[in-house]
N, C-alpha and C positions, 0 to 999 in steps of 0.2 A: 418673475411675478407668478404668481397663482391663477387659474384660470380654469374652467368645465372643459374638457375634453372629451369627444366622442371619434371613438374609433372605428363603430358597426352600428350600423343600424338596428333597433330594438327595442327593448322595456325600457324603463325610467334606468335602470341600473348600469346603462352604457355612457349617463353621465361622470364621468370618474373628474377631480379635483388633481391636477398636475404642477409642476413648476416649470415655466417657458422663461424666455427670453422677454425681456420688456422690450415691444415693438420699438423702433425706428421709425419715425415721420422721413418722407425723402418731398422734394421738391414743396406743393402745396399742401399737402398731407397733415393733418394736429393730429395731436396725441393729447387726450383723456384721462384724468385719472378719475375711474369709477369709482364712486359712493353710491349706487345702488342700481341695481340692472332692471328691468321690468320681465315677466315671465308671461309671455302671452299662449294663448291654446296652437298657434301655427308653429310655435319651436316646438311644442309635443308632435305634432302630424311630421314634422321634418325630423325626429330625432329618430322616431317611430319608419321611418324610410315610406309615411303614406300621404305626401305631397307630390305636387305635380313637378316641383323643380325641386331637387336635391345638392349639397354642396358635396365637394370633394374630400372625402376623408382623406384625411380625421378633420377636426374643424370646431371649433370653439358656438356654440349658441347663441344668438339671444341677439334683437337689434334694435331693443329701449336702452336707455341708460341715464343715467345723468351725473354730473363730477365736475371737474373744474379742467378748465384748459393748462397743462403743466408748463406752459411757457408764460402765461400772464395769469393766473389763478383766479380767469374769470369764473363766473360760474351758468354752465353750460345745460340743456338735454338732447338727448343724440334721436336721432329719426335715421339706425341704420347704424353700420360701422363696415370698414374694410377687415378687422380680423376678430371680431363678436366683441358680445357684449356680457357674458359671463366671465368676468376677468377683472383682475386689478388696474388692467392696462385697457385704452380701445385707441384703434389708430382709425384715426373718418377723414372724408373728403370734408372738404367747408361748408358743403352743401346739406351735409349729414348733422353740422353742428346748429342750435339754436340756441337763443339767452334766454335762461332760468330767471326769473323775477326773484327779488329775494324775501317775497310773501310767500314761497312754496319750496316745502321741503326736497332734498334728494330723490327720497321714496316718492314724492309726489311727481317730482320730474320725470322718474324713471315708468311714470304712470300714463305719460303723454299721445307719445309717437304712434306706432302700430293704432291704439284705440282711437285716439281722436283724428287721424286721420280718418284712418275708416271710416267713421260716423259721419266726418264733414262732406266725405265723396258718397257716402249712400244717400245722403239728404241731400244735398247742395247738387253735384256733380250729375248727379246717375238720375235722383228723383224728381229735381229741379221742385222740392218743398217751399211752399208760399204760405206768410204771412195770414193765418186766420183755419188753416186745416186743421184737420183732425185725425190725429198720429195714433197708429197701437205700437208701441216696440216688444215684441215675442220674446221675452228676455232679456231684462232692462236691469239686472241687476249685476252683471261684472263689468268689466271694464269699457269695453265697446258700447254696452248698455248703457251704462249710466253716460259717458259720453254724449252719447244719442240726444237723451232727456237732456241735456243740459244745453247743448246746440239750437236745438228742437223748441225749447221754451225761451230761449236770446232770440231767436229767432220769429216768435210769437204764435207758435203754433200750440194748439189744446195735446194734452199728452197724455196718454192711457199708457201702462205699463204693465207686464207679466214679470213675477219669480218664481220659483220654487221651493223659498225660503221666508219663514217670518220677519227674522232680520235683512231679508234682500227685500222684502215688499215695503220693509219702515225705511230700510235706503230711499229707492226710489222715490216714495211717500214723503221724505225728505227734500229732494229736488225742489219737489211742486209739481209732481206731475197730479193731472185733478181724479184720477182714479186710480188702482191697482187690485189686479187679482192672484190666485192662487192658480201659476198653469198644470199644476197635478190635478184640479178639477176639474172631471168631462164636460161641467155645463161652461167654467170661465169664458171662453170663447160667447155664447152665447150674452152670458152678463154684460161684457164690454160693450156687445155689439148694442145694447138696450141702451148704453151710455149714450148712443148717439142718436137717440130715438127714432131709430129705423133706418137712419140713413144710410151707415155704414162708415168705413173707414175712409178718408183720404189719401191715406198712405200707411204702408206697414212694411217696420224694419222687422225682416226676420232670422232670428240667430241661431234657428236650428231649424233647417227648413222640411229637412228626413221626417220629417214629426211632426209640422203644424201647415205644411204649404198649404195640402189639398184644403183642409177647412179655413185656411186664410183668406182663400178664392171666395168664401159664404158670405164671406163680411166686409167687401168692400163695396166703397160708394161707388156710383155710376164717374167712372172714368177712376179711378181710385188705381194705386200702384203699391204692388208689393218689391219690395230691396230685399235679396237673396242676397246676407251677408255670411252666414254659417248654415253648414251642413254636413252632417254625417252620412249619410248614404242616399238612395234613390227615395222614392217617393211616391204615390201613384197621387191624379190627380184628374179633376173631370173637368174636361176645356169648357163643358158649358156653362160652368160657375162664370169663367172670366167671358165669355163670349155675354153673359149675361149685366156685368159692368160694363161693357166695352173698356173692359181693364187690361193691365201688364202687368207682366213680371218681368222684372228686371235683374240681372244677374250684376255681381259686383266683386273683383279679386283686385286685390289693393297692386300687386306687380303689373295688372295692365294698367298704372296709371302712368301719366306722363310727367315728366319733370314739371311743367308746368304747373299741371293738377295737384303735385305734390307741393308744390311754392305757394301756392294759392291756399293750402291748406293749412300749413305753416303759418301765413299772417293774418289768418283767421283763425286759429287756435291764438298767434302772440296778443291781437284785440280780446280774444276773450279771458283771456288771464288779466290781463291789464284794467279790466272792468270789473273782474270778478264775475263773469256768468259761467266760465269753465271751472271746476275744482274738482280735479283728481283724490278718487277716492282708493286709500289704499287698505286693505284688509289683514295685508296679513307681511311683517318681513321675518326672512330666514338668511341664514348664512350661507355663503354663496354654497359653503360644503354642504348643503344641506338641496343643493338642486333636483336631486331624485327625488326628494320627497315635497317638492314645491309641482313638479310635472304632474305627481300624483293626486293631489290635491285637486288641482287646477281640470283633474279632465275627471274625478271623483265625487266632489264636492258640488252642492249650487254656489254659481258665480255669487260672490260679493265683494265686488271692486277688483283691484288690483294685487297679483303678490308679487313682490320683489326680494331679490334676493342683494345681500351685505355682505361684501368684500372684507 
């Protein structure tokens, strides 16, 4: 089979396109045939050797996916694999596999896992989000973003959102989220907060926090929580903002979650597909051989939606 292989840690350019062995399922083990992989910003930090937990070279990428099960040709998306998800092959636990609706494409399956979990455990899990708040998500426009908003608004809460793209602000503006701004403007941060006529925020998912925490802390409601889901570097930050909400921040890394939290999350993503208040938005697909320049993209570009790469 065909498959991304990295050997060194590095630029985009240590993804190389190889020919492996088609895995082996042994005991309860399935085996996947991939139609489409998801490319999230956490396979760049790992490929890049700047994540906290690293796999053992060399080692295949990527833990979206979606395809059909090769023993009953049902049709699957994966949350995870035993040997990646850049591949024609994926070998998963059972636990790794999920049923695809057959109202959503590959690319849209392969749109799932990594994002919508995330979003469900920074709202649900982490922020304990209630019916009637009022949400800013700091970048609402790729995957984990739009996710968010679409949780976020099944859920009933009022939704404010940031891009940094015209077409990432008509995405969101799409959802139904009831505002959006432009976050390359110095004032946006202030606009929103007008949205809520003084009040401030109830909650805010933040997807790059290196860049927007400290002024996040301005605009929150009294008792108001900010979700640290993305971050590039440190950040400085004046505790008297939050001392002045009696607010939190709350930090969020999808590996500290527990099987449970992840199950939990799982049949709250399958209700929301089955009603239609989830729909994975996909942006862009490439061929799988084309995965250096899907990383580059992806950490280059502003988010909009999802990109996946085709076997």
């Amino acid at each position: 089979m065909r498959a991304i292989r990295v050997h060194e840690f590095g630029d985009p350019d240590v993804l190389r396109l190889e020919e492996l062995p088609e895995p082996r399922p042994v005991d309860d083990e399935l085996l996947v045939r991939v139609q489409a992989a998801g490319v999230n910003p956490v396979d760049t930090y790992v490929r890049a050797g700047a994540y906290g937990k690293l796999p053992a070279l060399p080692y295949t990428p990527g833990a979206d996916a979606a395809g059909v099960l090769q023993d009953s040709g049902a049709r699957v998306y994966l949350s995870g694999s035993l040997s990646g998800a850049y591949a024609e092959y994926a070998l998963c636990r059972p636990d790794q596999v999920h049923a695809l609706p057959d109202n959503l494409s590959f690319a849209q399956g392969a749109a799932l896992g990594v994002p919508y979990v995330t979003a469900y455990r920074a709202l649900f899990q982490r922020a304990k989000a209630l019916t009637g708040e009022t949400m800013l998500v700091h970048g609402a426009s790729g995957g984990v973003g739009l996710a968010t908003v679409q949780f976020a608004l099944a859920a009933g809460l009022t939704v404010v959102g940031t891009a940094g793209s015209d077409a990432g602000r008509e995405q969101i503006a799409a959802q139904g989220a009831a505002d959006v701004f432009d976050h390359r403007d110095p004032l946006h941060l202030r606009a929103a907060f007008d949205t809520t006529g003084g009040r401030g925020f109830d909650l805010i998912v933040e997807l790059l926090a290196s860049v927007n925490l400290g002024d996040d802390l301005t605009a929150l409601a009294r008792h108001g929580r900010v979700v640290v889901v993305g971050s590039r570097g440190a950040v400085e930050i004046d505790p008297r903002d939050l001392m002045n909400s009696d607010g939190a921040v709350l930090g969020m890394l999808l590996p500290n979650a527990t099987a449970d939290d992840i199950a939990e999350a799982h049949a709250a993503i399958g209700t929301g597909l089955r009603d239609g208040a989830l729909r994975p938005v996909v942006s862009r697909e490439l061929p799988l051989a084309e995965a250096a320049r899907a990383h580059r993209h992806i950490m280059e570009r502003p988010a909009l939606g999802k990109i996946v790469l085709v076997p």
